[in-house]
C-alpha positions as CSV (number, residue, x, y, z in Angstrom):
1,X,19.0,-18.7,8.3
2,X,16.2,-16.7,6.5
3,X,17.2,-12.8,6.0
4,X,15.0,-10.7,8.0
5,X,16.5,-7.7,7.4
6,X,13.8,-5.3,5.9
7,X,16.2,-3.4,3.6
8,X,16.5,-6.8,2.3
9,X,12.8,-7.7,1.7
10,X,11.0,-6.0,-1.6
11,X,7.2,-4.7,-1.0
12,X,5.0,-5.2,-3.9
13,X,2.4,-2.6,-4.0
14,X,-0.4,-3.0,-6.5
15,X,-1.2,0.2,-9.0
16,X,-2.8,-1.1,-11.8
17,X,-6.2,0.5,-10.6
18,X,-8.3,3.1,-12.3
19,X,-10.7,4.5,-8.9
20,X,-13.4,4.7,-11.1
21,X,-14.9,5.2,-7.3
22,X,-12.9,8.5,-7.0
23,X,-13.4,10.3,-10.4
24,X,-14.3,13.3,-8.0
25,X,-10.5,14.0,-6.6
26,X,-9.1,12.8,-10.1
27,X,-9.9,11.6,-13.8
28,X,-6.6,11.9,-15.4
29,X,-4.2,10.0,-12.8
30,X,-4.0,6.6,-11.7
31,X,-5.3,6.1,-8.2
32,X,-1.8,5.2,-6.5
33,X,-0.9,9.3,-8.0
34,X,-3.6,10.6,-6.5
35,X,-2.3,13.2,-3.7
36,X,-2.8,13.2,0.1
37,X,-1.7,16.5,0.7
38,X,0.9,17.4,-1.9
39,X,2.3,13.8,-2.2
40,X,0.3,10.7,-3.6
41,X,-1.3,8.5,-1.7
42,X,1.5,6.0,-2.7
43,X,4.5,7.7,-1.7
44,X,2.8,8.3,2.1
45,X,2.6,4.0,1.7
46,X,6.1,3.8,0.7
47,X,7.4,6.0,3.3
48,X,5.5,3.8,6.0
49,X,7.8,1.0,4.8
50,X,10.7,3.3,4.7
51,X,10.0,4.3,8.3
52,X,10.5,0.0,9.0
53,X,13.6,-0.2,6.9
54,X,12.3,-1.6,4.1
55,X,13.8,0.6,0.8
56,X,13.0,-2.2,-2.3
57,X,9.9,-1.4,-3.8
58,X,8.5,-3.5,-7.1
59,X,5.4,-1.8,-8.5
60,X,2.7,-3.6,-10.2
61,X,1.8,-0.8,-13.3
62,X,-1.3,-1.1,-15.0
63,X,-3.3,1.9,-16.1
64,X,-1.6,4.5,-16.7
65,X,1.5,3.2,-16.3
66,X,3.8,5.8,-17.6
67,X,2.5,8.7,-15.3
68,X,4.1,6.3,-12.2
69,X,7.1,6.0,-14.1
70,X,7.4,9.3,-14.7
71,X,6.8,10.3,-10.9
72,X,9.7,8.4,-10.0
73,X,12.0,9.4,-13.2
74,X,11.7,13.3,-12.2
75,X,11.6,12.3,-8.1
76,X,14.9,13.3,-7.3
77,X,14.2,16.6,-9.4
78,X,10.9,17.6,-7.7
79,X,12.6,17.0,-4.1
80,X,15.5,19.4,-4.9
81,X,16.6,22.7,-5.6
82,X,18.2,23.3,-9.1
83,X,20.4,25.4,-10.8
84,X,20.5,25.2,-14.4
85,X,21.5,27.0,-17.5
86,X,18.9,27.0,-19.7
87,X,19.5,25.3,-23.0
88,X,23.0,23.8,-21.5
89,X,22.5,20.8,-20.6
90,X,21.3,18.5,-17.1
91,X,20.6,20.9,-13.6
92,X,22.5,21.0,-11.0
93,X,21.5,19.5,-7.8
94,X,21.7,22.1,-5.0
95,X,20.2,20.0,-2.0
96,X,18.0,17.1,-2.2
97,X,14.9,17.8,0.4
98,X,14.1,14.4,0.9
99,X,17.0,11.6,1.2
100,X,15.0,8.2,0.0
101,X,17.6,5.5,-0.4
102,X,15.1,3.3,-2.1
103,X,14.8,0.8,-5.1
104,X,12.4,1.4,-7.0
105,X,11.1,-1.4,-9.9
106,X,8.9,-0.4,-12.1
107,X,6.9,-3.4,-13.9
108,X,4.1,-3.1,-16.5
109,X,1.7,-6.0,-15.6
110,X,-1.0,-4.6,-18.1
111,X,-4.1,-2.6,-18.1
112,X,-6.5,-5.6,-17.1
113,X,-4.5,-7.9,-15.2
114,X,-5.7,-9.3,-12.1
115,X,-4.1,-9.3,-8.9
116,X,-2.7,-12.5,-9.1
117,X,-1.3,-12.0,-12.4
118,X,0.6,-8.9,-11.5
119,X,2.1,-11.0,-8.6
120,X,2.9,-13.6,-10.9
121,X,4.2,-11.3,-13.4
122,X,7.2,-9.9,-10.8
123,X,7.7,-13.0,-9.6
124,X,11.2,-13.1,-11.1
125,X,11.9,-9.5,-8.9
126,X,11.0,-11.0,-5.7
127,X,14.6,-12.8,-4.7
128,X,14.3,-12.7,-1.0
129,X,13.1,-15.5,1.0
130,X,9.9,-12.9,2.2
131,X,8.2,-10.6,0.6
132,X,5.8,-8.1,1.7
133,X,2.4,-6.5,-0.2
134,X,0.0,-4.1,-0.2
135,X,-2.6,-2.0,-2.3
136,X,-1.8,1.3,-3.5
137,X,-4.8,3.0,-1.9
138,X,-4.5,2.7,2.3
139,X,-2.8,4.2,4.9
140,X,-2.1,3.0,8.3
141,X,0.0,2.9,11.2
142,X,1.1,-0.7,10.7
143,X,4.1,-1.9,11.9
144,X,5.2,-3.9,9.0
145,X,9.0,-5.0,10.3
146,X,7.0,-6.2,13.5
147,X,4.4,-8.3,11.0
148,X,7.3,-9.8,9.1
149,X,8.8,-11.1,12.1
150,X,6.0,-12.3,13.3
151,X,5.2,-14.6,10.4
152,X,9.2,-15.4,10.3
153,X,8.6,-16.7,13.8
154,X,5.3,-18.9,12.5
155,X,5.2,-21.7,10.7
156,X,2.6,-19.8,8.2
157,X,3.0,-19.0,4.8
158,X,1.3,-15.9,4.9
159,X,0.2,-13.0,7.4
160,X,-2.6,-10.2,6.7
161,X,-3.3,-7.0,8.6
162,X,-6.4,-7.5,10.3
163,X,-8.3,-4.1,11.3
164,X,-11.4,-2.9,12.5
165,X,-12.7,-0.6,10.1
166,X,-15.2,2.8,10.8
167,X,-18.7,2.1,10.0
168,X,-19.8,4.0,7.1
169,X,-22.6,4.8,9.0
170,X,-23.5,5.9,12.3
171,X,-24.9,3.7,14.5
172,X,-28.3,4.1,16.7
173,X,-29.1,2.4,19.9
174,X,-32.8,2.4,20.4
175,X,-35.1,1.8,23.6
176,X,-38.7,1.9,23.2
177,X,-38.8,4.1,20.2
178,X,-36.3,6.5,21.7
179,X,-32.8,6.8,20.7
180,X,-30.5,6.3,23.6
181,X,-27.2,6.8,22.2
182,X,-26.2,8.0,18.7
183,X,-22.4,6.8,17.8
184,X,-21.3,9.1,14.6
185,X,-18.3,6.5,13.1
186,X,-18.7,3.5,15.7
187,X,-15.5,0.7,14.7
188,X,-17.1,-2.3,12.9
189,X,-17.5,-5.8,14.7
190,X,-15.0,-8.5,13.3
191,X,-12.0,-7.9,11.4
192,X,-11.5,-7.4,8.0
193,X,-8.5,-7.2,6.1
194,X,-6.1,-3.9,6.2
195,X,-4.7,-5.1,2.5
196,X,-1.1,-5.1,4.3
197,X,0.4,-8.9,3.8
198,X,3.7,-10.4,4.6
199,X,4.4,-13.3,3.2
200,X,7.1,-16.1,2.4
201,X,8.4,-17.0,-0.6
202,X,7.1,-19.9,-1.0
203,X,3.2,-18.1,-1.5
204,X,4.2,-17.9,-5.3
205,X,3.9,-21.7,-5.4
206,X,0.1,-21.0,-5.2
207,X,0.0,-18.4,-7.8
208,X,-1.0,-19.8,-11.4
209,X,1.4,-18.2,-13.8
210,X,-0.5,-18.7,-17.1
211,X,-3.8,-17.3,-15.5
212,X,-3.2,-13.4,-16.0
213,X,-6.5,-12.3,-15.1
214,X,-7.0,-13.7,-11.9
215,X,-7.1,-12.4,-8.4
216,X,-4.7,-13.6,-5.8
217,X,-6.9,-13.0,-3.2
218,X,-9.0,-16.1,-4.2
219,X,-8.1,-19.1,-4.9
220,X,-4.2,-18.6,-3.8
221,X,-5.1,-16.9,-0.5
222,X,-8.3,-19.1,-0.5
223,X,-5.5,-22.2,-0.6
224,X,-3.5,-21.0,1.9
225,X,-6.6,-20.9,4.5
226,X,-7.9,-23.8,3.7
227,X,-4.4,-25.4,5.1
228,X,-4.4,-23.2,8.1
229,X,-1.3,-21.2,6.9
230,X,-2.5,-18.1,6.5
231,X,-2.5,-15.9,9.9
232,X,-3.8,-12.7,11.5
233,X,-1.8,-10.0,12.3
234,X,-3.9,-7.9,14.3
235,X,-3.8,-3.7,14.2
236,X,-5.7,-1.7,16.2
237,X,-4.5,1.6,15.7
238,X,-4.7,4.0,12.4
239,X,-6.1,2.5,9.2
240,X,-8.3,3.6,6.1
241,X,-8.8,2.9,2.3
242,X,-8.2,6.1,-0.3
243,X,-12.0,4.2,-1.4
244,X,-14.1,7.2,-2.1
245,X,-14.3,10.6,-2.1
246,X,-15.1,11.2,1.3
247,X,-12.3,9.1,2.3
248,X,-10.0,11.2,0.2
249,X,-11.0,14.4,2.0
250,X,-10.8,12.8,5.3
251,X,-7.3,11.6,4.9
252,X,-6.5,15.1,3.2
253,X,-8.1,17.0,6.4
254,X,-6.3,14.8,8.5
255,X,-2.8,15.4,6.6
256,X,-3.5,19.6,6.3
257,X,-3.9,19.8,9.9
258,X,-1.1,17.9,10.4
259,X,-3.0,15.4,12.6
260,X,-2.3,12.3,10.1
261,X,-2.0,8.9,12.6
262,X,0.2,7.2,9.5
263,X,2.8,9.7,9.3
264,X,6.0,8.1,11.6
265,X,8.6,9.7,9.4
266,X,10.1,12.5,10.4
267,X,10.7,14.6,7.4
């Protein structure tokens, strides 16, 4: 029998992206670093997983690599209280804040690698026979255990988040020249991916491995459709993109009045 256990199952999160879309919140960090309150968007989207047991994490580096790898390498340090003796040596840990029992892998896939070649790239990390995968830039209250056992009930290869996303703009209902109702964020018709994906193993069989700069999301996902194996995992609750700058302050209003839907941890 498959293992369904989520501690079990690694998440691949792509953060190889620059934002070039975001310059406004940051131009020195990668966009998975950049913060949602005093925490980077890509620790609230590991935590979400956390929440569903999952604790194996392989990340997808790319630009800017070693500023990830160094979040992590003093992560232990920034959660805790220290005492030290300057000049003698490694700190003391008083009391860690935060208890994360997670795995983290940190992979260089390149500065220009496409999303398929990332994938392909930690291939060799993903050893269970799911794994899970998601962008470094969106929040959402998504029940991710729920979506894996959805598609481990299936006979699909792969599962993506389906949500219905807030218009950018707001939306006017007109009668004879006169507006009749004005909607300020109405939900878009249709559903569009949520960039949350559970899939099985066997997905990697569609990935070229000697094509680094392509994008999984085309011809591998495109594939998978084609055949009827790729399903819909609908989510109607909390979801949004880090995309923009007015996304970033929304998500950051939302977190500083602590009134942020994708926060189910408890610490």
């Amino acid at each position: 029998m498959p293992d369904l256990d989520p501690s079990n199952v690694p998440v691949v999160i792509l953060c190889g992206g620059q934002g070039t879309r975001i310059r406004e919140a940051s131009e020195k960090l990668p966009k998975p670093l950049i913060n949602i309150g005093q925490q980077p968007v890509l620790w609230h989207i590991m935590k979400l997983y956390g929440h569903h047991g999952f604790r194996r994490f392989v990340l997808c580096l790319g630009y800017k690599a070693w500023d990830i790898k160094q979040y992590f390498l003093r992560y232990d340090e920034m959660m805790s209280d220290l005492q030290l003796q300057v000049g003698r040596g490694k700190p003391e840990f008083l009391e860690l804040h935060r208890l994360d029992d997670w795995e983290v892998s940190l992979i260089d896939t390149g500065m220009n690698t496409g999303t398929g070649g990332r994938l392909a790239a930690v291939a060799p990390h993903l050893d269970s026979d799911y794994f899970m995968l998601t962008y470094g830039d969106g929040v959402g209250d998504v029940d991710v255990a729920r979506q894996l056992h959805a598609l481990a009930e299936s006979d699909l290869v792969g599962m993506v988040t389906g949500v219905h996303p807030t218009s950018r703009y707001g939306e006017l209902n007109v009668s004879d020249g006169v507006v009749s109702s004005f909607a300020e964020k109405p939900p878009a018709e249709g559903w569009v991916s949520g960039g949350f994906f559970a899939f099985r193993k066997t997905f990697l069989d569609y990935v070229p491995t000697d094509q680094p700069e392509h994008m999984f999301e085309h011809a591998p996902v495109q594939e998978v459709t084609r055949e009827g194996k790729l399903g819909l995992f609908p989510h109607t609750g909390f979801w949004m993109g880090m995309d923009t700058f007015r996304e970033y302050t929304a998500l950051n209003d939302m977190w500083g009045s602590d009134e942020a839907p994708w926060k189910l941890w408890n610490d």
